[in-house]
N, C-alpha and C positions, 0 to 999 in steps of 0.2 A: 632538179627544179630550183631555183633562184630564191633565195627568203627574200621578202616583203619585210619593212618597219614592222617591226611588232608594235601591237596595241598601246603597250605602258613606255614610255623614252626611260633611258638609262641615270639613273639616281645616282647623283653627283656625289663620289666619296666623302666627301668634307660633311655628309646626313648621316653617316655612319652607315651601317647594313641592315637597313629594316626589313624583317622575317627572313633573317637568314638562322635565328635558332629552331624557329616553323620547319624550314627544310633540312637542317642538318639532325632531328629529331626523325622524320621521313627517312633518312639516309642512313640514321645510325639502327631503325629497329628493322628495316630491312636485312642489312647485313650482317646483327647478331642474328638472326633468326636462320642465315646459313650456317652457322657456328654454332648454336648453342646447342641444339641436338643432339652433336657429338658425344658430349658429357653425359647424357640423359639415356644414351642407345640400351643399355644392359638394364637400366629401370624397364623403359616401354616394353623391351621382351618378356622380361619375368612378369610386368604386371597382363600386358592384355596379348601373352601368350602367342606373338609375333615371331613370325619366320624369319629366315636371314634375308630371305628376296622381298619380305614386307620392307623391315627395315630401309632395304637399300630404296623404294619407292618413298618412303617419308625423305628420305634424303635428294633422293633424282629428282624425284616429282615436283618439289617445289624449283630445283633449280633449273628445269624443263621445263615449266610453266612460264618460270622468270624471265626465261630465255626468248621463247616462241615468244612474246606478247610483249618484249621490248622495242620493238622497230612502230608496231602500230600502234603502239600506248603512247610513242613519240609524236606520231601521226596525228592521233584523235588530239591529246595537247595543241598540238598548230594548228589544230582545226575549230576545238571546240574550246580553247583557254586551256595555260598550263597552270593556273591555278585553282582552274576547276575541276580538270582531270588531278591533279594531286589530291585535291581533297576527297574526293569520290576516289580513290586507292584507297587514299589512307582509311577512307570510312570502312571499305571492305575490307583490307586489311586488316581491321580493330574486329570485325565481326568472324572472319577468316580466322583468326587466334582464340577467338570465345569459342567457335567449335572445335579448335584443336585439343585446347585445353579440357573439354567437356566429349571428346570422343567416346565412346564406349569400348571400339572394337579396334583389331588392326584397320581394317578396309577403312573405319568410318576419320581417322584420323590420317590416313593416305588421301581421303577425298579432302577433306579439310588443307589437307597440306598443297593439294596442286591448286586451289581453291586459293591460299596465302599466295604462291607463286606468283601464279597472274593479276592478283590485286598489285604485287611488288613491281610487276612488269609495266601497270599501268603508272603507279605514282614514282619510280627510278627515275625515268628520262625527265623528267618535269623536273626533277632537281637541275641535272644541269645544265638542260634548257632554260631555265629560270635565272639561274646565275651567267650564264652569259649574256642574255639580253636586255638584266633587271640593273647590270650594273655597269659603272665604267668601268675601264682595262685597270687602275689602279685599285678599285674595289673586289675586281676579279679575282685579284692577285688572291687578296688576303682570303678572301670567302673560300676560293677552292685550297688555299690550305688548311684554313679551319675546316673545311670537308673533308681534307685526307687527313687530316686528323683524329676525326671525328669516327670516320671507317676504321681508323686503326684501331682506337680504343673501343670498337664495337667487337671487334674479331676477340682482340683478349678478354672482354665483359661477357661475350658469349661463353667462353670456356670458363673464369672463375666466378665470374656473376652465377652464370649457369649451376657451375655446380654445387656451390654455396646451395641455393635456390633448392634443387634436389637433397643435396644432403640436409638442410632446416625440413623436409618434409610438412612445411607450414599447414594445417589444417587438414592432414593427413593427405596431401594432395599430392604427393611426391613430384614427379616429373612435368604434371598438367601447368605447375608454375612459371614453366618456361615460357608457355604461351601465355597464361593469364596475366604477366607484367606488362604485356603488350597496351594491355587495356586501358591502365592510366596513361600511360605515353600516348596512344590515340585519342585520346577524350582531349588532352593537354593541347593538342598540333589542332585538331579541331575548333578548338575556340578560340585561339589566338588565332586559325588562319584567313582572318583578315586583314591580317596584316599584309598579306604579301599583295602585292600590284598582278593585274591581269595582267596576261598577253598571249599574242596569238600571232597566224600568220592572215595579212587580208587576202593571201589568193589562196582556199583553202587547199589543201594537199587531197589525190584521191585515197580512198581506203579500200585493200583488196581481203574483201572476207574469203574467196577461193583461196587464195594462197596463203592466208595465214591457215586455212583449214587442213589443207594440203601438208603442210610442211609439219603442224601439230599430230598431225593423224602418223604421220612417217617419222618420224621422231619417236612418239609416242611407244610404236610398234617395234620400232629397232630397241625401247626401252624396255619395254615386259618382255623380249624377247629374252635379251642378255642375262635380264636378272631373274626371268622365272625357270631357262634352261638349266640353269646348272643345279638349281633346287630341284629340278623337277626329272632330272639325266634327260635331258634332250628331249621331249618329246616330238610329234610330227607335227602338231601344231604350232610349236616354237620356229621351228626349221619355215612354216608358212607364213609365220608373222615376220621373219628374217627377209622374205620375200618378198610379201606383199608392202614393206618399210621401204626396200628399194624401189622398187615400183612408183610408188606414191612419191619418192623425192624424187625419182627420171620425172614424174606427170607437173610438179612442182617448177620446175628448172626449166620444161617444155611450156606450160602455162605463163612462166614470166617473162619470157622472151615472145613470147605471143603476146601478150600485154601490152610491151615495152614496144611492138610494132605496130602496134593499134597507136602510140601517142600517150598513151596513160604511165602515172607513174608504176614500175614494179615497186615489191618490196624488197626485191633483190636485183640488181642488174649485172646479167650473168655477163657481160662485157668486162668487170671488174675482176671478174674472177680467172679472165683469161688475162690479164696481168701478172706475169711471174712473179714478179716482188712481192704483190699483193697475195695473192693465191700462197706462196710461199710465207710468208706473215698469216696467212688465217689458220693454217697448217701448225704454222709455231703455238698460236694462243690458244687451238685447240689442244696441244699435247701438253705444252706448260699447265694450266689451267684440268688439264685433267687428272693431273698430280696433288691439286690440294685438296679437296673433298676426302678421295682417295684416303690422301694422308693420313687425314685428321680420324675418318672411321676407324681403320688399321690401328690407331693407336689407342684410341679407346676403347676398342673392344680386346685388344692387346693387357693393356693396365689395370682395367674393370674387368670383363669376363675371366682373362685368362691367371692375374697376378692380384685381384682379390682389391684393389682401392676404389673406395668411395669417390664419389661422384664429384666433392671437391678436391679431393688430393688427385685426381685425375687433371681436374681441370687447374688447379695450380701447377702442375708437371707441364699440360702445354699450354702454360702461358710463356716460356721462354723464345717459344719458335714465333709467337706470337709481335714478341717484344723485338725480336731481331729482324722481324718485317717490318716493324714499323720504322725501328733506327733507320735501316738500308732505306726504309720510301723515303722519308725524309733528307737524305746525302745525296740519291739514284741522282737529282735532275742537276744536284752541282758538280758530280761526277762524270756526267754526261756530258755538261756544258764543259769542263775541263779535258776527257778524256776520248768523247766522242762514245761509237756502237760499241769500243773494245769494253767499257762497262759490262755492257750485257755479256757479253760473251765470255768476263773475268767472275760474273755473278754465277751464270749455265755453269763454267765450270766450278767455282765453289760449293752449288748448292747440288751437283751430282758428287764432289767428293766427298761432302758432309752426310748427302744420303747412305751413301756408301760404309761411311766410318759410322753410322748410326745401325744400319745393319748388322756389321760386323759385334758392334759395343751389345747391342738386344741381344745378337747370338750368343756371346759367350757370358753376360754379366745379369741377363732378366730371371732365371730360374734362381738365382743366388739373391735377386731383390736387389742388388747396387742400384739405384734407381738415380739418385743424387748426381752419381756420376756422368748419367745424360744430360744434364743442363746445358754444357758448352757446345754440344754438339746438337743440338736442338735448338741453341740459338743461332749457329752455323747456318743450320738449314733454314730457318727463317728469315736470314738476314741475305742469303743465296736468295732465296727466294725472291725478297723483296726488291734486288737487284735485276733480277730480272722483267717480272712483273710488271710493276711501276712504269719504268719507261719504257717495255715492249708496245704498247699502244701507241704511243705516240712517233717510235720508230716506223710499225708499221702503217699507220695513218700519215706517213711522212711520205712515202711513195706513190702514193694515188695525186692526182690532180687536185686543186684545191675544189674546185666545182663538184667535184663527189667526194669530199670529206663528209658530209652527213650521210651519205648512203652507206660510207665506208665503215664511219662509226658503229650504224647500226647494226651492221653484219658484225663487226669484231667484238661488239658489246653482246649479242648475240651469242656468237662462238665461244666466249668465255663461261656461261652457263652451260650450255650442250656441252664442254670440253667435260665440265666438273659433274655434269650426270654419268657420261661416258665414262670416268675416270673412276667412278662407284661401281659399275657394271665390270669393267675390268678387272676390279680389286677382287671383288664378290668372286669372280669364277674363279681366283687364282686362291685368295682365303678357303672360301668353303671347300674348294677342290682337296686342301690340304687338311682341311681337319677331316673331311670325307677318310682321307686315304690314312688314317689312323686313329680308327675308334676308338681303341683298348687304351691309349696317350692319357697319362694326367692332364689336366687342364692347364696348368699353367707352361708345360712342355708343347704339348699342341697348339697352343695360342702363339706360342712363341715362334713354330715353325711354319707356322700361318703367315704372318706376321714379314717372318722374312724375305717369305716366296711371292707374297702380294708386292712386297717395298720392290722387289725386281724388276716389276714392270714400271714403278717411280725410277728406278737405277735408268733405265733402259728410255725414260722419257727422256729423263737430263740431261744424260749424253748425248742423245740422236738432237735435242736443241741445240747444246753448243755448236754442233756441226752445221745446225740451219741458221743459226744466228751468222757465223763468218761467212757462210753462203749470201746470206740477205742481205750483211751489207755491202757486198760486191755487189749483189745486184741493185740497190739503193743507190748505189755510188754509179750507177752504169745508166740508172732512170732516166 
């Protein structure tokens, strides 16, 4: 569908960026709050006596929520103002954190959590919908890099912000503080957000509540499935919810294509997906993207459960991997611009061999506590990472027609939440599978080979990228 002038015209840089700290406040507590958890996992357990498949749903859930309810949180924004939908996130969001922080039980802080998800889903797209249409091409500039900015230093504030926060056990609150910081930040974006200019689209876009239902329900099912199986050794009800997941995404994919020939917009236009480049691009940012979550649990329940550190020496440890994605996001696009796709594919493979040597380093150096000695290689992998990352989106948004860059967007913005739910459900089978298969193991031995049997399936993502990255761009270059 074709954008309409938005409501508000674009603010002439020489005004400076007004309410652009409103939204990059919106941006930044979203994305600690994928991160900061990590630090926090081995509190929530011991305190409100969480399983490993719990855990892994405070983690999926919110990035499953985040995910489903991105494409149409972008939607209601053009429809109903993006700065009314931000604020209405954000509000829920602020209350979505009060109950996290205030859970009692596992379940009632898993509900809480997929509850924050979809508040995130609503007030995300508004950020950079907002910035593209609120400002000129020369204000653009600067605003989305005070954005990736701002995201970077959320990702490392998650981890030692976080665990600072855990370890002060402030008001005997231990881990609830992660969420309860939320609360001045939302109070703060709230009262200044009017600052920011309306806008909207005048032809308004349609909203498909079937198929965001559809796709949430099938998702959803593929999620309790993965992570309650292996807790639970397979039962036959897992093996039915395996099923009845697929199902419901066949009925999904059939529905928008039935849609999409009625005239109405879908939320997905399965047309896009029979483009190889593209379809091959969704496939990359779902396997990349299902390595980091992944990661970051693995490591913390590796350092805290298995090797005995508190919750800030945990989260000081991955602040390096932290710091080395943000350096790489920062260089990715003049790398790019100098070097072309081979970036990515010189990123794919550094951050598969840093995996690799980070394996190896855990195997033979964590039961002894050398712990110092992962810092280079931890910022290897971070900074792999951020090579890759960074400007894989905009490689693969580079092969679709320009005419469907926003539908494309929102698929790939999309895929990168379900990649990182997905990527928790993988780890889970492969972690708990191994602490399963040796009871009798010290804890810090077990963790350890936990630890390394989980990172293989991160080994096995990395390298099967590089291979699609030098694929994509042949076929980019063939487009």
């Amino acid at each position: 569908m074709a954008s309409r002038p938005p409501l508000a015209s674009p603010i002439p840089h020489d005004k400076g960026i007004p309410g652009l700290p409103v939204l990059l406040l919106g941006g930044f507590v979203t994305i600690f709050d994928l991160f900061v958890v990590n630090v926090a996992i081995p509190s929530m357990q011991r305190d409100l006596g969480a399983s490993f498949a719990q855990i892994g749903f405070v983690l999926a859930g919110y990035e499953l929520a985040f995910g489903a309810l991105l494409i149409t949180g972008g939607r209601l924004g053009d429809r109903f103002g993006r700065r009314r939908l931000y604020l209405w996130g954000m509000t829920l969001f602020t209350l979505a954190s009060l109950l996290c922080g205030i859970a009692p039980t596992a379940e009632a802080l898993i509900v809480a959590r997929v509850f924050q998800g979809g508040a995130a889903g609503l007030l995300f797209p508004q950020i950079y919908a907002s910035l593209r249409v609120l400002y000129d091409a020369h204000t653009q500039r600067r605003a989305f890099a005070w954005l990736g900015m701002t995201l970077g230093l959320a990702a490392i504030a998650g981890q030692v912000l976080g665990g600072w926060l855990v370890h002060l056990d402030l008001a005997g609150l231990g881990w609830r503080t992660i969420f309860l910081v939320n609360l001045p930040v939302g109070l703060v974006t709230l009262m200044f957000g009017g600052r920011l200019a309306e806008s909207r689209l005048e032809q308004k876009p349609d909203l498909d509540g079937p198929g965001v239902l559809l796709v949430a329900s099938g998702l959803t099912l593929l999620l309790v499935a993965l992570l309650e199986g292996p807790t639970r050794h397979w039962p036959l009800w897992c093996w039915g919810a395996l099923a009845l997941s697929i199902l419901l995404l066949a009925l999904f994919s059939t529905q928008q294509r039935h849609r999409q020939s009625r005239g109405r917009l879908p939320l997905v236009d399965m047309a896009l997906l029979q483009q190889p480049a593209f379809a091959l691009g969704c496939l990359l940012v779902t396997l990349i993207y299902s390595t980091s979550s992944s990661f970051f649990l693995c490591f913390a329940l590796l350092v805290q459960t298995g090797l005995g550190l508190d919750p800030f020496q945990a989260g000081a440890l991955f602040a390096p991997a932290s710091a080395g994605f943000m350096a790489s996001s920062l260089l990715a696009s003049r790398w790019v611009a100098r070097y072309g796709t081979a970036t990515l594919v010189a990123g794919g493979g550094l951050y598969a061999v840093s995996l690799g040597a980070l394996i190896a380093q855990v195997h033979w150096t964590a039961p002894e506590g050398q712990l110092v000695g992962w810092v280079p290689v931890l910022i290897a992998v971070g900074f792999g990472q951020g090579l890759v990352m960074t400007p894989l989106l905009n490689l693969v948004l580079g092969v679709v027609p320009r005419q469907q860059a926003g539908m494309a967007s929102g698929v790939v913005s999309t895929l990168q939440q379900v990649g990182a739910a997905l990527g928790v459900c993988a780890m889970g089978i492969l972690f708990l599978g191994t602490l399963r298969a040796a009871p009798l193991a010290d804890p810090a031995t077990a963790h350890v080979d936990a630890f390394v049997t989980a990172m293989l399936y991160n080994l096995t993502a990395a390298a099967l990228s590089c291979v699609l990255l030098q694929r994509l761009r042949g076929l980019g270059h063939n487009a």
